[in-house]
Rosetta silent file (secondary structure, phi, psi, omega in degrees, C-alpha in Angstrom):
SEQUENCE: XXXXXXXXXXXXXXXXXXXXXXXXXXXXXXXXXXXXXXXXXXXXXXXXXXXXXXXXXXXXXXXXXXXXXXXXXXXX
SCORE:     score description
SCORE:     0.000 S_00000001
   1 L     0.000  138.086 -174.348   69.721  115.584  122.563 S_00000001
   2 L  -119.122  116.763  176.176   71.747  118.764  122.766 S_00000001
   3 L   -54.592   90.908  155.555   73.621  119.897  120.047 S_00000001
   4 L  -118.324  176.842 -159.453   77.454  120.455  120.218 S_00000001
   5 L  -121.801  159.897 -163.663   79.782  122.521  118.208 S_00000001
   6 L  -140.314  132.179  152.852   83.896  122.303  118.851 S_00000001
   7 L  -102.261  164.603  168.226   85.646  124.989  116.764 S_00000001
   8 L  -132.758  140.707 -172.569   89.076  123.879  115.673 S_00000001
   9 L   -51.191  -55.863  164.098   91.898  125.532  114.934 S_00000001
  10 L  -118.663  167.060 -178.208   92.594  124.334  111.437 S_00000001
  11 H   -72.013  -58.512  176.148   90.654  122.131  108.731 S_00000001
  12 H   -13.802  -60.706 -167.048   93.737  119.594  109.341 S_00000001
  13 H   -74.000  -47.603  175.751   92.542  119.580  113.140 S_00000001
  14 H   -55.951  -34.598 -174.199   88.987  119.013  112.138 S_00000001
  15 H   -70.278  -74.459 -165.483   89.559  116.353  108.972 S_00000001
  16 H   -63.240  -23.777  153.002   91.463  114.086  112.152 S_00000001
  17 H   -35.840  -59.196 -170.431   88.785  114.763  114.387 S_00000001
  18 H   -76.289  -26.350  175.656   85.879  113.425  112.112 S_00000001
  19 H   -79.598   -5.693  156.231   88.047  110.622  110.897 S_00000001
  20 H   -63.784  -37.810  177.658   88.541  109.549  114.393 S_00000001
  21 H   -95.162    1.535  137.757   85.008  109.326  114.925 S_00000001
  22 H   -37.739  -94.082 -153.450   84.835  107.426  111.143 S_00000001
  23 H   -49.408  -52.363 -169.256   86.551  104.927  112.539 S_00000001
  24 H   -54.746  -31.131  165.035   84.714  104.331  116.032 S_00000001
  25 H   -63.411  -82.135 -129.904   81.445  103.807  113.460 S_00000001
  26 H   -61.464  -52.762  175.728   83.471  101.819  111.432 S_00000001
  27 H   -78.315  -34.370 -167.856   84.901   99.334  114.163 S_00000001
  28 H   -87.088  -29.097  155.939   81.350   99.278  115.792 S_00000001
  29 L  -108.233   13.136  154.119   79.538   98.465  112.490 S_00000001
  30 L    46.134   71.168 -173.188   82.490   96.204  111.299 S_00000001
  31 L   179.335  145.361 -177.614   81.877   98.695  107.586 S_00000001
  32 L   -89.361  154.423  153.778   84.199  101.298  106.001 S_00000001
  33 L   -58.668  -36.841  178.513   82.451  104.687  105.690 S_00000001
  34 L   -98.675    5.298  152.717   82.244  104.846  102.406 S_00000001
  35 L  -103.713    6.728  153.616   80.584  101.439  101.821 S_00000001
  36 H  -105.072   -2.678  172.507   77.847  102.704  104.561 S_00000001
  37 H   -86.314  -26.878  158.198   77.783  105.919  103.232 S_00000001
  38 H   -80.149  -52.063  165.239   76.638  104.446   99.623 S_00000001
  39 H   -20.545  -52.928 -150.619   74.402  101.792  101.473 S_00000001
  40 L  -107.321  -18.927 -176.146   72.729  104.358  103.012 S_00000001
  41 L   -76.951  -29.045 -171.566   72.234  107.413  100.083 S_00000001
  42 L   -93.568   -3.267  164.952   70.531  104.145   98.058 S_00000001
  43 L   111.355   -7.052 -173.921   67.905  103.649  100.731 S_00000001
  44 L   -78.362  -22.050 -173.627   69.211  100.337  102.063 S_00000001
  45 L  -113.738  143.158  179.955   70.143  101.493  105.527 S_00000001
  46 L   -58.648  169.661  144.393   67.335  103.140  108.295 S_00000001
  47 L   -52.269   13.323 -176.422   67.287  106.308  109.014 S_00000001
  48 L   -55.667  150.104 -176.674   68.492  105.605  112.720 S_00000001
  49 H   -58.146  -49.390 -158.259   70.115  108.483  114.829 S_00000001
  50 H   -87.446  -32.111  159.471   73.254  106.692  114.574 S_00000001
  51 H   -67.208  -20.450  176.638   73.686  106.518  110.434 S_00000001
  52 H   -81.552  -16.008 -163.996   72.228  109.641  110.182 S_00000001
  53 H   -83.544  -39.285  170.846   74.936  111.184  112.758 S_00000001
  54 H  -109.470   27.543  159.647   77.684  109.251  110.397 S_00000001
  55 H   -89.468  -42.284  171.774   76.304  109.799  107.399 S_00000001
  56 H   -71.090  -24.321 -163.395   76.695  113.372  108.554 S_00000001
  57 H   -66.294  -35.826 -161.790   80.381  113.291  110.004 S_00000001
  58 H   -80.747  -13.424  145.065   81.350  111.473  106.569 S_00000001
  59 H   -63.687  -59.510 -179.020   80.112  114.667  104.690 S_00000001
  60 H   -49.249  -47.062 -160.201   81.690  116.913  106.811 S_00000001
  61 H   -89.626  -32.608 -171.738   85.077  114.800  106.249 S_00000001
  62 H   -83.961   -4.715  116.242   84.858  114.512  102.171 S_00000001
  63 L   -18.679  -26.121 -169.271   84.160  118.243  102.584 S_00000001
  64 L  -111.467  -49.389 -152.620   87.317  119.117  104.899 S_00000001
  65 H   -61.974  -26.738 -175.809   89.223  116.258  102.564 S_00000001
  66 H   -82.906  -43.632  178.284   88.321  118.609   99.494 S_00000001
  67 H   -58.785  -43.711  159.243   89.017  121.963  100.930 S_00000001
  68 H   -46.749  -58.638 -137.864   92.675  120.494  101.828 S_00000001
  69 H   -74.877  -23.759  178.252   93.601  118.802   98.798 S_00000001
  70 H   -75.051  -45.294  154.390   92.060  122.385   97.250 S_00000001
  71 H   -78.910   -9.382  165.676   94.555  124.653   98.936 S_00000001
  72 H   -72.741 -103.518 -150.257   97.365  122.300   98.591 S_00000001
  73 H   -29.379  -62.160  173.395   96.854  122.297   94.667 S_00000001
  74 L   -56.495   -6.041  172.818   96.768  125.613   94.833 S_00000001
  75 L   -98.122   34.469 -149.057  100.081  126.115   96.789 S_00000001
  76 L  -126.846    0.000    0.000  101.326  124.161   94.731 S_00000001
């Protein structure tokens, strides 16, 4: 599998990116991200290419979600 990287213009444009790609896991394993994202940090869910690939995106987005809400507070 070949790894790729997208730059994006802003964190904004990245945060809607990954949550677009949330949801297609989300509708396809009929499960919110953040009840498969605890499922799977306690060991309940495999290690399969496709939870580990949204286990990563949903780090990347509480990561993006924090850096926003951390410059907004700060314009603030």
């Amino acid at each position: 599998m070949r790894k790729q990287t997208i730059q994006y213009t802003s964190s904004l444009d990245a945060l809607l990116a990954v949550a677009k790609r949330l949801s297609v896991y989300e509708n396809h394993q009929k499960m919110d991200s953040e009840d498969f994202f605890y499922q799977y940090t306690q060991g309940v869910l495999s290690d399969d290419v496709l939870f580990i690939e949204w286990a990563n995106d949903y780090r990347h987005y509480l990561a993006l979600r924090q850096e926003i809400e951390q410059r907004l507070n700060y314009a603030a």
